[in-house]
N, C-alpha and C positions, 0 to 999 in steps of 0.2 A: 504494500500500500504506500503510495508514495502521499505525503502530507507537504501542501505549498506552504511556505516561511509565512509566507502572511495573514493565514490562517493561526497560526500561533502565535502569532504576537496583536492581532485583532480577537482572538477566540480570548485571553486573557480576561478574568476577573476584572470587572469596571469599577472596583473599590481601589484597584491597584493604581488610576489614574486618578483617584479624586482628586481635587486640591483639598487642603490642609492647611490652615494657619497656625501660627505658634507663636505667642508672645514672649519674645526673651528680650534680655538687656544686654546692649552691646554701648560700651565707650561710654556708659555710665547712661544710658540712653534705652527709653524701652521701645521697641518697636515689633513689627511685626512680620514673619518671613511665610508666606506659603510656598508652599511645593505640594506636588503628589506625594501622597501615603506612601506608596514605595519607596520615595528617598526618603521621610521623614523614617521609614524601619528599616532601611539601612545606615542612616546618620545615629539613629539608635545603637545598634550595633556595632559601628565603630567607636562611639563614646563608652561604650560596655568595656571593648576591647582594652580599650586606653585606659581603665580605669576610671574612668569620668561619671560626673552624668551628662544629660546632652547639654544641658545651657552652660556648663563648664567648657565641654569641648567646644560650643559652640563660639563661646568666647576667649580661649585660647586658639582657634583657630582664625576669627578675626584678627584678633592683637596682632597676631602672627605674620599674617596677609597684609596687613597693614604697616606692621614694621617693614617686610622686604621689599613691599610694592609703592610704600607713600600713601596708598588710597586702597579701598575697595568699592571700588564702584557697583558692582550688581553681587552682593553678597550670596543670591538665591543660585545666580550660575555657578561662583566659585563654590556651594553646597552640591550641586548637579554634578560638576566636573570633577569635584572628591569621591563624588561617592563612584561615578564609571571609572575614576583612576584607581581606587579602593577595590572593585571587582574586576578589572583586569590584573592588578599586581597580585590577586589572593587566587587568581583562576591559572598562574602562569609555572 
């Protein structure tokens, strides 16, 4: 039985794309970040990993971002792009 790509990644659970907000405080500042549910359980899990919880990691991962970069301009992409860099370095 051959199965098209796109059927599996369309056929996926529709809880996996919800968006999601999350109030956390970043730079002494509260605000507020959404993403899908899937990165918010995987940003979960990396904070797990590190010993964290997530508004820890969340905010040592700004500080961070911010110390080597000057700025972080879209805080929600640089959460996207950790967490696809996070399961490509864990998958390899």
């Amino acid at each position: 039985m051959v199965i098209v790509m796109c059927t599996i990644f369309s056929g996926q659970d529709p809880a996996n794309y919800e968006m999601c907000s999350r109030s956390i405080r970043l730079a002494g500042h509260s605000t507020s970040v959404r993403l899908e549910r899937q990165y918010w359980q995987i940003i979960d899990h990396i904070a797990d990993s590190q010993g964290m919880n997530t508004g820890k990691f969340l905010t040592t991962l700004y500080d961070e971002a911010l110390d080597i970069n000057g700025e972080v301009s879209n805080f929600a992409s640089l959460l996207r792009c950790s967490c696809v860099l996070y399961l490509s370095e864990s998958h390899q």
